[in-house]
C-alpha positions as CSV (number, residue, x, y, z in Angstrom):
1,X,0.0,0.0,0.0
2,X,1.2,3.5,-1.3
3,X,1.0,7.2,-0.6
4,X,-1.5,7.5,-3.4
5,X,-4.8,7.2,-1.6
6,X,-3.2,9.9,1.3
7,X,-2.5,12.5,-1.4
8,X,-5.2,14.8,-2.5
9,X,-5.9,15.0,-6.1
10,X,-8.3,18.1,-6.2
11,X,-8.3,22.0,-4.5
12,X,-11.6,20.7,-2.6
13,X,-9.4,17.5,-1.3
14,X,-6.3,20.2,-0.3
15,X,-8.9,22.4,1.7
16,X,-10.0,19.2,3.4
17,X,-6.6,18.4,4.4
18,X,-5.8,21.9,5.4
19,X,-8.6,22.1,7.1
20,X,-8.2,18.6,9.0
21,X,-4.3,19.7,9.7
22,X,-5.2,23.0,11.3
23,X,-8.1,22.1,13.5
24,X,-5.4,18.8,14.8
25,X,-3.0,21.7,15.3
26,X,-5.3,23.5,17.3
27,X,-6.9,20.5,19.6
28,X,-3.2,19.7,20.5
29,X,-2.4,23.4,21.7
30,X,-5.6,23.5,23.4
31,X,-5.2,20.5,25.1
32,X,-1.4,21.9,25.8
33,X,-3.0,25.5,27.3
34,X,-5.4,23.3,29.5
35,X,-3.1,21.0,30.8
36,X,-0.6,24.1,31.8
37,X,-3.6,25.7,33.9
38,X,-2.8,25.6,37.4
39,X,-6.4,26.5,38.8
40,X,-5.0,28.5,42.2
41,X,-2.6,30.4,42.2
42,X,-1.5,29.6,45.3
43,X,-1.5,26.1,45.4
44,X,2.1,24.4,45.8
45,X,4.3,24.7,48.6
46,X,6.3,27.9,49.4
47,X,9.3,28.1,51.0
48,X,10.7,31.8,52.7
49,X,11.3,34.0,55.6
50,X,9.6,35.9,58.3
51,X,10.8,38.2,61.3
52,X,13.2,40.9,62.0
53,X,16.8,41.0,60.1
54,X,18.9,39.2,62.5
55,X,16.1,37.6,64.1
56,X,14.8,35.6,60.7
57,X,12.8,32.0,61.3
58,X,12.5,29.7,58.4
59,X,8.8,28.8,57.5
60,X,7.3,26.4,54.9
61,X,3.3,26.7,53.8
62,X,2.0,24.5,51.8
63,X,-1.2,25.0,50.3
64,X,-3.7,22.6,48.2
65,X,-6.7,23.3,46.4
66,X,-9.2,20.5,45.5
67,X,-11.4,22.1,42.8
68,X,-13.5,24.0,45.7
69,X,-11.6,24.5,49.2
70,X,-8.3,25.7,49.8
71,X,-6.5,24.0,53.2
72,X,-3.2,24.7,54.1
73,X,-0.4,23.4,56.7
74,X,2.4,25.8,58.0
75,X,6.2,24.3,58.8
76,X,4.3,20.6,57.9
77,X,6.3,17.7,60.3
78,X,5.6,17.7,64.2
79,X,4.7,21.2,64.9
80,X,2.4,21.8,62.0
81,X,-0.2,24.2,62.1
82,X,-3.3,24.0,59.9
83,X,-5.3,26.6,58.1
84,X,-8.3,26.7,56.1
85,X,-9.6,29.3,53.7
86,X,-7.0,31.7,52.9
87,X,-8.5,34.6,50.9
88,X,-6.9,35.6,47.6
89,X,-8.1,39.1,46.3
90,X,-7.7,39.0,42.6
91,X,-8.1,42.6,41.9
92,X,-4.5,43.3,43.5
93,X,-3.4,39.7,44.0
94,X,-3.4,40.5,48.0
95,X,-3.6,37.5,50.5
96,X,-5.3,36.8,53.7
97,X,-3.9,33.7,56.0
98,X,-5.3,33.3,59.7
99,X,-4.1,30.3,61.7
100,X,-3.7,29.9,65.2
101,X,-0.1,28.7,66.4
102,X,0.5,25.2,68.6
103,X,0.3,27.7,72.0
104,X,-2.5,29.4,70.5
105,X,-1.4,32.8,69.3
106,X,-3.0,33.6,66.5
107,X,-1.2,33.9,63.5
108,X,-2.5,36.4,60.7
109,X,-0.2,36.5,57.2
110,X,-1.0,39.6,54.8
111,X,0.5,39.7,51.8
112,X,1.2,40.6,48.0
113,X,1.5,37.9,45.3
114,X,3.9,39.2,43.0
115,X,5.3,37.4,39.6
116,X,1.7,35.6,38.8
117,X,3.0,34.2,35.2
118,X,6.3,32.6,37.0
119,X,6.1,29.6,38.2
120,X,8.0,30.8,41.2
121,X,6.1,33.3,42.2
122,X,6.6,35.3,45.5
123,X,4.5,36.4,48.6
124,X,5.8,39.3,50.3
125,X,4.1,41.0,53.4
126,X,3.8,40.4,56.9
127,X,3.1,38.0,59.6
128,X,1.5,39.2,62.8
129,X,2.2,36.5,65.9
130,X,1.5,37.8,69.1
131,X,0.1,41.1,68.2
132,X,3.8,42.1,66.5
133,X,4.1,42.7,62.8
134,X,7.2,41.0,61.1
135,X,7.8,41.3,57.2
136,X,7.7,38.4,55.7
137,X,9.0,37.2,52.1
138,X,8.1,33.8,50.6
139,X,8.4,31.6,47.2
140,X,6.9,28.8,45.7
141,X,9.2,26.0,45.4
């Protein structure tokens, strides 16, 4: 079996494989474009600082997003703390985190999401513990 029956003979047969080609070309990009979404930006884990300089503590958030909720663990191991329903205000990409820490202090997190179209994307802002604010600078890992 030859080439001949896959080659068009005609304009009208041309068009038709043109036609076929493109709208191939476009389902693959498509399916490209959806599989590329991420669905929350915040989803992921993030990895920075907060406190004074000099005074800096390491902190890891992690946050997941299951089509509806957002839940969230901060420094996950032993000591985690859990969070539910951070608020992410799209009109200036600001976010809202409330926990309460192990010796229940509440823990409030206010901050900017900066870089949206990078993957690693930053938070930067501040973390209020014990009625202080610290600044606070994070980035998805």
């Amino acid at each position: 079996m030859g080439l001949e029956g896959c080659q068009p003979t005609h304009r009208g047969n041309i068009m038709s494989l043109l036609a076929k080609c493109t709208a191939a070309a476009v389902c693959l990009l498509l399916a490209v474009a959806v599989q590329s979404q991420e669905g929350f930006p915040l989803d992921g884990t993030w990895r920075g600082e907060w406190g004074p300089d000099g005074g800096k503590s390491t902190v890891v958030i992690v946050m997941k997003w299951d089509g509806k909720n957002v839940n969230g663990l901060i420094n996950p191991g032993p000591n985690v703390v859990r969070f539910a329903g951070p608020v992410l205000e799209p009109s200036d990409w600001s976010v809202h985190i409330e926990a309460q820490s192990r010796d229940g202090q509440p823990i409030v997190i206010d901050a900017k999401l900066d870089d949206i179209g990078s993957y690693n994307r930053t938070l930067t802002g501040t973390w209020k513990q014990a009625g202080v604010d610290q600044p606070l600078k994070m980035a998805r890992e």
